[in-house]
Structures are given as C-alpha cells and as structure tokens.
MARMARLUM-708277 format. One line per field, with one value per residue (C-alpha): residue number from 1; residue in one letter; x, y, z. Coordinates in nm, 3 decimals. Example, Ala and Ser with C-alpha at 12.3 -4.5 7.8 and 13.67 -1.06 7.14 Angstrom:
nr	1,2
rest	a,s
u	1.230,1.367
v	-0.450,-0.106
w	0.780,0.714
This chain:
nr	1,2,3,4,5,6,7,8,9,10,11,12,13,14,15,16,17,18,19,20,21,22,23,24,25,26,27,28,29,30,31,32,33,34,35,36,37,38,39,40,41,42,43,44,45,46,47,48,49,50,51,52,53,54,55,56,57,58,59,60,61,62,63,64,65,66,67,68,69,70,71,72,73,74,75,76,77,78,79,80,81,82,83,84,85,86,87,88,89,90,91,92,93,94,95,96,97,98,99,100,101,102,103,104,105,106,107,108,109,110,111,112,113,114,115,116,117,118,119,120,121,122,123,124,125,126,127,128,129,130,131,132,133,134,135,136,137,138,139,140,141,142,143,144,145,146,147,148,149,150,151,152,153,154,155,156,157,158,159,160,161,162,163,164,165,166,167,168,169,170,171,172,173,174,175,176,177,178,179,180,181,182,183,184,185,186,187,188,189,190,191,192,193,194,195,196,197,198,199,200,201,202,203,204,205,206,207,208,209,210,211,212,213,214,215,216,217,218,219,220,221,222,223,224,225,226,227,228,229,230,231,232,233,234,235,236,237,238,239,240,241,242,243,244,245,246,247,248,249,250,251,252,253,254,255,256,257,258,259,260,261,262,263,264,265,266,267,268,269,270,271,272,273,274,275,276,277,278,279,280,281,282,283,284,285,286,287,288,289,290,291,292,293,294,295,296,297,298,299,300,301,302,303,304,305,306,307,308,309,310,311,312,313,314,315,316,317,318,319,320,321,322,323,324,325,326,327,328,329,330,331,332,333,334,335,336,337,338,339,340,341,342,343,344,345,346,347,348,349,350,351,352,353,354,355,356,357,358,359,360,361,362,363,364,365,366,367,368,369,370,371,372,373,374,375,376,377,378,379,380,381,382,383,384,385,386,387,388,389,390,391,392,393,394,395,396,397,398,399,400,401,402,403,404,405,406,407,408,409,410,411,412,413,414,415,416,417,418,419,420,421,422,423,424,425
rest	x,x,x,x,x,x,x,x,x,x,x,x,x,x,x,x,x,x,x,x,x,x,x,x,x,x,x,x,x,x,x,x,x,x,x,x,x,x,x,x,x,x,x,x,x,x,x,x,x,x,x,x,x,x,x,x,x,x,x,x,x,x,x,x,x,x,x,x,x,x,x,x,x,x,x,x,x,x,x,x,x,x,x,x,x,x,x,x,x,x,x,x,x,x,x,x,x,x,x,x,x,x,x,x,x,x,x,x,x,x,x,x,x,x,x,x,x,x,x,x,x,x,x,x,x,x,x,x,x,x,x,x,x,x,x,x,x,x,x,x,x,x,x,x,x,x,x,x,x,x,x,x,x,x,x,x,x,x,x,x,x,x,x,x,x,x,x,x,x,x,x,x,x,x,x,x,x,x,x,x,x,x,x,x,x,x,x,x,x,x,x,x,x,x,x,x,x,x,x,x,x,x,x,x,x,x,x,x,x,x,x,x,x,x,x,x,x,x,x,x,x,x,x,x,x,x,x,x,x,x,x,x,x,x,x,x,x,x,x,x,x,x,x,x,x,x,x,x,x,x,x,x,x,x,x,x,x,x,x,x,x,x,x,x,x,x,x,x,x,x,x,x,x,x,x,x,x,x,x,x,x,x,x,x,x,x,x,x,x,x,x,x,x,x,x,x,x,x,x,x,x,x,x,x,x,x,x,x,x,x,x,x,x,x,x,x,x,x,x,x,x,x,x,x,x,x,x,x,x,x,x,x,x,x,x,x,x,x,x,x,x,x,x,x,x,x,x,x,x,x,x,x,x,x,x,x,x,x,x,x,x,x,x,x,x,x,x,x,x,x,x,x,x,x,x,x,x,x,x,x,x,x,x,x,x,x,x,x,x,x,x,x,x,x,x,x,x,x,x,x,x,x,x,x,x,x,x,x,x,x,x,x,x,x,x,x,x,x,x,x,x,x,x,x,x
u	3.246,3.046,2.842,2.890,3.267,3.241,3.100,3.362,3.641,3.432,3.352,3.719,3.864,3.524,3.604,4.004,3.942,3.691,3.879,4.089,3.774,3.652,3.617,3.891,3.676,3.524,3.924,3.947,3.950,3.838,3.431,3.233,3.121,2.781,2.536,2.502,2.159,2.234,2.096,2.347,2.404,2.624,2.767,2.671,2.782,2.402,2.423,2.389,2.152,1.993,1.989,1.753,1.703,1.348,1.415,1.730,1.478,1.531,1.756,1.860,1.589,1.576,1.290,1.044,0.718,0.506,0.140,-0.154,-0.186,0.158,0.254,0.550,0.589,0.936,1.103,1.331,1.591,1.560,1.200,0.975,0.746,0.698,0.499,0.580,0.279,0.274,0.671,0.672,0.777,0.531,0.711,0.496,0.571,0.300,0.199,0.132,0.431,0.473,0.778,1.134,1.471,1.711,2.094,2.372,2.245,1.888,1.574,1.296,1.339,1.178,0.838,0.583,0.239,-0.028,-0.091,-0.449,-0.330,-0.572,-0.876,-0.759,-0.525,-0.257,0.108,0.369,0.733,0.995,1.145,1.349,1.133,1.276,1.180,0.968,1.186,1.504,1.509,1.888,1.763,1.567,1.453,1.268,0.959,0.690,0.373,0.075,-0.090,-0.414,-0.357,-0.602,-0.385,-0.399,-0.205,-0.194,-0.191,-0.476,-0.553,-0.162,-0.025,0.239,0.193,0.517,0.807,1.117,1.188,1.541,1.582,1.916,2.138,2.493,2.514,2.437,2.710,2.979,2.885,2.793,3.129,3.092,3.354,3.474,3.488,3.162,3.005,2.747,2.388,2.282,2.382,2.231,1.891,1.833,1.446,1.380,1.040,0.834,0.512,0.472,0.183,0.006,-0.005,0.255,0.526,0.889,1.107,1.464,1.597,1.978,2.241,2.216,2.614,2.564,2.647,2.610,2.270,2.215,2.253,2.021,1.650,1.525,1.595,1.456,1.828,1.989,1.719,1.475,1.084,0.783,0.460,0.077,-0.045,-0.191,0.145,0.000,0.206,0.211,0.110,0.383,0.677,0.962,1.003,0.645,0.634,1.041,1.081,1.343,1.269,1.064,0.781,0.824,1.216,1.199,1.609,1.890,2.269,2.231,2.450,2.266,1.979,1.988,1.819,1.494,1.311,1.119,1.145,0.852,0.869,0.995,0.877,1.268,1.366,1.684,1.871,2.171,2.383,2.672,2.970,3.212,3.524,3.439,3.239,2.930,2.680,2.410,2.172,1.884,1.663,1.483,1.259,1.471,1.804,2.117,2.329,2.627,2.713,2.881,2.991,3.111,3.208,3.407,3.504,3.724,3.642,3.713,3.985,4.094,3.981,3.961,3.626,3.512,3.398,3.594,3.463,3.242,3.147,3.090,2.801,2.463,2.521,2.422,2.705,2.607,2.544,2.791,3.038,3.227,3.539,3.613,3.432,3.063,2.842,2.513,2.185,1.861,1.786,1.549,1.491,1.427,1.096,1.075,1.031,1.233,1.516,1.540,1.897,1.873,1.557,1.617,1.919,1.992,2.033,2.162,2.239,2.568,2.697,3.025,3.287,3.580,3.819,3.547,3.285,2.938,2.638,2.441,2.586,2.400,2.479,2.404,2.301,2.326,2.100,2.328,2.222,2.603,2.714,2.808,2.883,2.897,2.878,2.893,2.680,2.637,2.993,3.006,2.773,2.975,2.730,2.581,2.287,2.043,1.753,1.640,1.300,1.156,0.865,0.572,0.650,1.022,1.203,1.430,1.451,1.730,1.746,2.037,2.245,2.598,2.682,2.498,2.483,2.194,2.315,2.125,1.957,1.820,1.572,1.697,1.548,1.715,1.626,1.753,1.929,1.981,2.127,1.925,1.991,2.227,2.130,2.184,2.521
v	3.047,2.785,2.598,2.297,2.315,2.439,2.132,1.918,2.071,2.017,1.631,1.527,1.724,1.543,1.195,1.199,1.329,1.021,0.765,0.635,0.588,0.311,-0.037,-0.278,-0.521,-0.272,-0.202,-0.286,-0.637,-0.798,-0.925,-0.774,-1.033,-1.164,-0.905,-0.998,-1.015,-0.657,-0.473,-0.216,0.103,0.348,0.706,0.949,1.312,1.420,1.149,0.758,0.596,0.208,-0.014,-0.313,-0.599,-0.623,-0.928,-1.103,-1.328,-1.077,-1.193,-0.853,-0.631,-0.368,-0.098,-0.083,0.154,0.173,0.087,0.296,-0.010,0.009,-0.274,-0.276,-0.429,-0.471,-0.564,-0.797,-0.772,-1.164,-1.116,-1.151,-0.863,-0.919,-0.843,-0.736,-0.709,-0.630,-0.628,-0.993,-1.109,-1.313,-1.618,-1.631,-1.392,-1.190,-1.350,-1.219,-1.035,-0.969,-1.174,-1.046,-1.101,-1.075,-1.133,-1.007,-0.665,-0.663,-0.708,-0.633,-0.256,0.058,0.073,0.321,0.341,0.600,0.863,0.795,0.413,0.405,0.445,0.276,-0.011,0.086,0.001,0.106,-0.093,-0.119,-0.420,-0.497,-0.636,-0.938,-0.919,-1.219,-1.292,-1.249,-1.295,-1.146,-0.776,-0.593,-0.258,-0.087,-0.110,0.040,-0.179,-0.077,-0.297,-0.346,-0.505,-0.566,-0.693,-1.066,-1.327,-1.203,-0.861,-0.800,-0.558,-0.587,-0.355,-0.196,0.199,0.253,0.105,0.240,0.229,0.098,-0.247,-0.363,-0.715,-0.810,-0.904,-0.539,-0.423,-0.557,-0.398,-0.088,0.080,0.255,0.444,0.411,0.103,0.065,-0.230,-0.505,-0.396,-0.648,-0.265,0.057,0.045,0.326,0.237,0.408,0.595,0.851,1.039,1.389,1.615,1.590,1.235,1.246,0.985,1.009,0.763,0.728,0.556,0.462,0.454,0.086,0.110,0.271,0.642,0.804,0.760,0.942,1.338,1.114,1.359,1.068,0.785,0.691,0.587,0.787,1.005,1.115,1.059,1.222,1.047,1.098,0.808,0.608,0.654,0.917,1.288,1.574,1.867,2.055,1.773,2.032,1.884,1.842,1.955,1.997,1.885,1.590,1.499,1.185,1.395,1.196,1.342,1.539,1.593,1.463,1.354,1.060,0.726,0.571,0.718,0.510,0.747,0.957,1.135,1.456,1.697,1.708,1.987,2.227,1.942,1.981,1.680,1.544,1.222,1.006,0.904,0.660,0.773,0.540,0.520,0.735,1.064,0.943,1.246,1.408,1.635,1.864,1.777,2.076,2.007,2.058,2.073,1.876,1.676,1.618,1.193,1.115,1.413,1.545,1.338,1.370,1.016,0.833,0.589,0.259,0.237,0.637,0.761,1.153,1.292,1.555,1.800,1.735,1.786,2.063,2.447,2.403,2.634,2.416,2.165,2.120,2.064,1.794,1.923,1.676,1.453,1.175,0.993,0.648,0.476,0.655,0.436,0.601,0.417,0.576,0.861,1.105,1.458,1.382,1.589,1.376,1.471,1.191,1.280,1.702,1.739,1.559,1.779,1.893,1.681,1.441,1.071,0.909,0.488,0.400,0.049,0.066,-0.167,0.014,0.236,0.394,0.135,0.117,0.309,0.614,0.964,1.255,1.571,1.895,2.186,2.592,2.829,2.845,2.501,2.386,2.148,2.258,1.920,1.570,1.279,0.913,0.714,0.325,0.206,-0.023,-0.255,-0.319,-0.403,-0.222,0.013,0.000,0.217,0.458,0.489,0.741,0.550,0.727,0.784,0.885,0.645,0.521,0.226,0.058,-0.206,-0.373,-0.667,-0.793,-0.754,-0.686,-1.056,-1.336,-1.203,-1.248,-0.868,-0.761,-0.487,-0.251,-0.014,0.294,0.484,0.742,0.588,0.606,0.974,1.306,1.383,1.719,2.026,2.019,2.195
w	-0.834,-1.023,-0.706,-0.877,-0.916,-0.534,-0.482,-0.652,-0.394,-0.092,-0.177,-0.292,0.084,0.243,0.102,0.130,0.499,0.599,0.404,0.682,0.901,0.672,0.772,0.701,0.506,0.282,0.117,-0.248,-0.364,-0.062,-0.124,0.157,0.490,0.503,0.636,1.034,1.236,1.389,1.526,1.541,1.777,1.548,1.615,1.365,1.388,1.472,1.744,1.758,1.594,1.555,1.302,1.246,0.999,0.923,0.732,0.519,0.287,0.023,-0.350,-0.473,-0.357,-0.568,-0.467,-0.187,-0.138,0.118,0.138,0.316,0.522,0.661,0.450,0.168,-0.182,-0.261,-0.620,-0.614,-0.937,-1.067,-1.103,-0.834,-0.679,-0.300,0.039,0.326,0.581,0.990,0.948,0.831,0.475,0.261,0.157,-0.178,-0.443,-0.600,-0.936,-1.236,-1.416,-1.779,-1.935,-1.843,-1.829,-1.548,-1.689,-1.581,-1.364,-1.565,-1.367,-1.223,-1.114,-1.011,-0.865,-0.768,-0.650,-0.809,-0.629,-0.588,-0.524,-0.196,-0.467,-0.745,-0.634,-0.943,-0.890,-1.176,-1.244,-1.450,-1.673,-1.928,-2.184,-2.434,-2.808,-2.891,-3.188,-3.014,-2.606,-2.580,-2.713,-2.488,-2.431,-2.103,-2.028,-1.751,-1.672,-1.476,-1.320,-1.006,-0.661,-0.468,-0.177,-0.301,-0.404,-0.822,-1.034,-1.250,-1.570,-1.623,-1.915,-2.050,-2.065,-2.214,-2.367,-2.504,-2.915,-2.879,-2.864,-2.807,-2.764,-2.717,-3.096,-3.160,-2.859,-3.103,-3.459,-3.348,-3.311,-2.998,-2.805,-2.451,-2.378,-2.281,-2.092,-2.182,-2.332,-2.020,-1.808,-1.711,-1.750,-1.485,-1.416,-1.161,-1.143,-0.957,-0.933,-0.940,-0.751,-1.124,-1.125,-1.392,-1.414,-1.430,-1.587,-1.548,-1.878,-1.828,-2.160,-2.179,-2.215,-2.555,-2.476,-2.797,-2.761,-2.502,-2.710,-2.966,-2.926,-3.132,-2.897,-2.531,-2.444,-2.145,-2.102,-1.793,-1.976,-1.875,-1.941,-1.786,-1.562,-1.818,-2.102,-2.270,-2.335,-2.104,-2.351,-2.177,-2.181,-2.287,-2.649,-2.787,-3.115,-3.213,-3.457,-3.415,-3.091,-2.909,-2.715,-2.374,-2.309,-2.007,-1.995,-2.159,-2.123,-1.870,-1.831,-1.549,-1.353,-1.007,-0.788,-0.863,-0.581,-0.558,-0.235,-0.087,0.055,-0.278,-0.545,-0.655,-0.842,-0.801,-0.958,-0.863,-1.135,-1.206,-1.418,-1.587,-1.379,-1.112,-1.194,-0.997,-1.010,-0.802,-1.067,-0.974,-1.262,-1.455,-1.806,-2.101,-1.993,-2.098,-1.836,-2.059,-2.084,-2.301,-2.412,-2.035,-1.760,-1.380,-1.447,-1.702,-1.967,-1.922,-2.220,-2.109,-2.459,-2.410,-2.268,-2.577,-2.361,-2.073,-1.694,-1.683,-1.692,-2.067,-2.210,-2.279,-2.042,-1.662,-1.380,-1.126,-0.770,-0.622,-0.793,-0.631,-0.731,-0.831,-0.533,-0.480,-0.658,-0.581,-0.526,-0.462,-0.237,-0.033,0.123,0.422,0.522,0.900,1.272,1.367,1.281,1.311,1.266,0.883,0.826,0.445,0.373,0.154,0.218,-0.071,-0.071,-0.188,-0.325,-0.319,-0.177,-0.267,-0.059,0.151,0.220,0.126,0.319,0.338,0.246,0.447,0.194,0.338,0.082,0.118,0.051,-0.300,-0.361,-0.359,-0.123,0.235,0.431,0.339,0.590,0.500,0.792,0.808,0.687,0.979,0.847,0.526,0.280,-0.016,-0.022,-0.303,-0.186,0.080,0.129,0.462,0.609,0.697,1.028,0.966,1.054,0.741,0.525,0.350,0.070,0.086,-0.098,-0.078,-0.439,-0.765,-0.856,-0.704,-0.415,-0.066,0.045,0.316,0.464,0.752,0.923,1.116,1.377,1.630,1.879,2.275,2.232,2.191,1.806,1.768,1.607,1.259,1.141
C-alpha cells in the first residue's frame, strides 16, 4: 500500500478516537479563553510533563530563534522584531525594518539566523513588501540584515523578492476558481538554513492557486537561494527552459512549517489545505506537491478537485493529512536528551480551535516513512500554537496566540515533568 494513503487511515481512526478527549472550550464556534499564567502539569502518553509562560507581552508572535548567547529574537506578525535576553522580554522593539504591511493575516514572518551568525551577526526574515505606487499589492520579500545585539539593524537589504505582485483589486478580475480567499492570505514565509548555508523559502499561493503549477511564477512554491540571493548552480530547474531558477518544488497552498532533521538533513513542510486537507510533505528538489490541482480538503465553494485526492502519477502524496480541523503551524525533529521517548518524532504546532483543540501533535514515523502513531499533547491549555522551536538544551518552545488577529501571544516553555518519561512506543 501507498505509505501515504496508509497514513491517511491511521490519522482519520487517530483523530476520531481522541476527539472526545478535547476540551470543552476548544468545540466549534466558541472563541478560545484568555491564555492563563500556568504553569501547567499535563499527562502525556510518554509521561507528564510542565508547562511554563516565559512571557505573555507578545502581539501575534510569529517565529522565534535562538541566539548563541542564550537569548531569542522573536517576530511578531504586526511588525515589530523583538528580544528576549536572560528569560526577560525587552520592552523596546528592535529598530530598523524595511516598510511592510500587516493586514488582515500579513506580517512580519519567518526568521532565521546564518549559520555562521556567531561571526557575522546576519539575521534573515520574511515580509510582505507594498509597491510604492500601490500600498494594497504586495509580494514577499526576504531581507538580510546585521545585529550587533543593540537597539537597531544595520546594512539592511533585500536579497530576494518575489516577481508577483498582487492586491485585492487584482483578487476580483482575475477569474480564479475555488473560492479562494483574500490576496491579504498565505504568504507561507517561513525560512531555513541548510548545512551549505543555502536558504529555503517557503512561498505560500497568496489565495491565487493556479499559480502555484505556474514554473514561471514565485507563487506557491518552496525557493532555494545562496545566503546572499544569488542561485544555487544545482537548484533543480536552472537552465529549463520555462522555469524561474530559484523553485526548489512545486504545488504548495501554504507552507507554515519548514524544518530540516538534523539528524538525516530530511526536509519536511507543514501545509494548510482549503477546507480541511492540512498536509505534512517530506520535501525533495524537483518534485510536484499537487495544489491546486490535488487536494485532501474541499474548496470553499465545493467546485470539483481536478485531480482529486491523491496517488496520481507526477505528483507527491503528503506524509500525513488531517481533516477539517488540523491547521498546522511550524514544527521540529526533535534530536534532544530531554526528552528520549520523542527522540526522532515529530512535533508539529497546531492552531486550530475547532473540534479537537489547538496544541502540539507528536507524529511517530516507521522505518517506511508512513505514519505509525499520532498523539496530540497540550490541548488543555486551549490556545493556538504558531511555532515550535527545541532550545538548545532540549527543552521545547512554543509561540502561541489566541487567534490570528492583533491578538495577545505568548511564549511557553515545556519540559518533562515530575514523572520518569516512558519508553518511546
């Protein structure tokens, strides 16, 4: 059998079997409670664990990185990059970013450090950058910048930026299908490093699907560039003819959740579908994911999915796919000691406040690379999951927020608890 469509079987049994466990609050149509001030001793099926708040000061936090130092910058979505140093917040945002515009769920986004960051002080992020002619159309854009720990960036520049501009005056003449959502939408932006110092971009469908099987636009794509924008002479479609040299893969809607294994340098990506059909993909050069073409989910106005579901020749299965309710964030392997039973797993955020709550799902992988086990950890808490981030000493961090909206957000911080951890199943 297909692993993938294994997979499918094992997640729909796995999520109607934990449905009934989920908190009350977290049931459709009620708006989640106000994050409390924790912390919070919860069973997991490894064994209890604790939960923190580092601090609640956060609006919309978005990504977080760690610094040699310790320390953490964090993004927060309306536009402001921030500090976080010996566990306290700085209540001054850094200065110094380009011009951008945060409307409806646009933002500041992803960030990453170099890998040589230590040396040369060069942080990377995401942004939806606003014509100068026109502020409503926007396309996305990675910056580089140096911090030197103070108060500003310096040497700040743009190292790439996608060709297609786009505005809610073009949304309604361009005759898409679907019933697609505002151009305001699914930027992806998230963005990591490999061992080459090459960057990975995820570049989300903007709510304009059709782009996305366009090899002549950025638009629902995973890029490749070198560290300073320039192309890898072995990105999979230098010199087609037909297609933009910095596509890496193809077929995406919205890329929330880019992280390489440490351990294997496998990269993987979370993805949200339409109507359900929220996707985890292993990511390999070249290779077509389906969207718009294929989905697990259903458009928003039910028009007919062309390809249907999956198993079609050309196009790459997710690993997992969850129904209506998933709403992946971002996500690690975890490659910790503090944790041994999670050792290899993955812990994916999730932002939904549908049927079955919010919080982190611990997927468990075979040898096949289909899943085996799926665990959803955290409901209690009730309150949406943005980002996972493993600290450098293994314990794990979580970006969190009560909706997608100016919402408050918070940072928390889990740990194991009072119990010996279990052996992993």
């Amino acid at each position: 059998m297909n692993p993938s469509l294994r997979s499918i079987g094992i997640v729909a049994a796995a999520l109607m079997s934990i449905g009934a466990l989920a908190p009350a609050h977290s049931q459709q149509g009620r708006p989640p409670p106000a994050l409390g001030d924790g912390p919070w001793d919860l069973q997991t099926e490894t064994g209890m664990v604790h939960v923190s708040v580092l601090t609640k000061d956060l609006e919309s936090p978005w990504g977080l990185v760690f610094l040699p130092d310790g320390g953490m910058l964090v993004t927060e979505r309306p536009g402001r990059l921030r500090v976080i140093r010996d566990g306290k917040l700085d209540p001054n945002p850094i200065q110094g970013l380009p011009d951008l515009v945060a409307t409806g769920i646009s933002g500041l986004f992803g960030i990453a450090l170099h890998p040589n960051f230590a040396q040369n002080r060069l942080i990377y992020f995401a942004y939806p950058k606003p014509q100068p002619a026109d502020r409503d159309a926007l396309t996305l854009a990675v910056a580089r910048a140096r911090w030197d720990g103070g108060a500003a960036l310096a040497d700040v520049k743009d190292i790439f930026v996608a060709k297609d501009w786009y505005s809610t005056a073009m949304s309604q003449q361009n005759n898409r299908c679907c019933g697609q959502g505002p151009s305001s939408g699914s930027f992806g932006a998230r963005l990591e490093f490999d061992k080459q110092n090459r960057l990975y971009i995820t570049s989300g469908d903007r709510n304009w699907g059709e782009k996305s099987q366009d090899p002549q636009s950025h638009i629902g794509k995973i890029l490749r560039v070198n560290d300073d924008g320039s192309i890898p002479k072995d990105n999979p479609f230098v010199g087609k003819k037909g297609h933009l040299p910095e596509i890496y893969t193809i077929g995406h809607r919205n890329q929330t959740g880019l992280r390489f294994d440490p351990a294997t340098d496998v990269l993987w990506s979370t993805e949200f579908g339409p109507a359900g059909g929220d996707e985890l993909n292993r990511i390999e050069a070249g290779k077509n994911y389906g969207w718009l073409l294929i989905t697990h989910g259903n458009h928003y106005n039910n028009e007919p999915k062309k390809l249907g579901t999956g198993g079609v020749a050309g196009y790459v299965d997710p690993v997992i796919w969850w129904p209506r309710g998933g709403n992946p964030g971002n996500l690690i392997v975890y490659r910790g000691s503090v944790f041994p039973a999670w050792q290899g797993n993955l812990l994916i955020a999730t932002m939904s406040n549908r049927a079955l709550g919010p919080g982190l799902v611990r997927a468990v992988l075979g040898d096949n690379g289909a899943l085996v086990h799926e665990e959803r950890m955290l409901t209690e808490i009730g309150t949406r999951m943005r980002d996972v981030v493993q600290a450098p000493d293994g314990k794990i961090f979580v970006l969190v927020e009560a909706s997608a909206f100016a919402s408050p957000g918070a940072i928390l911080v889990v740990e194991p608890g009072a119990e010996p951890p279990a052996q992993p199943r």
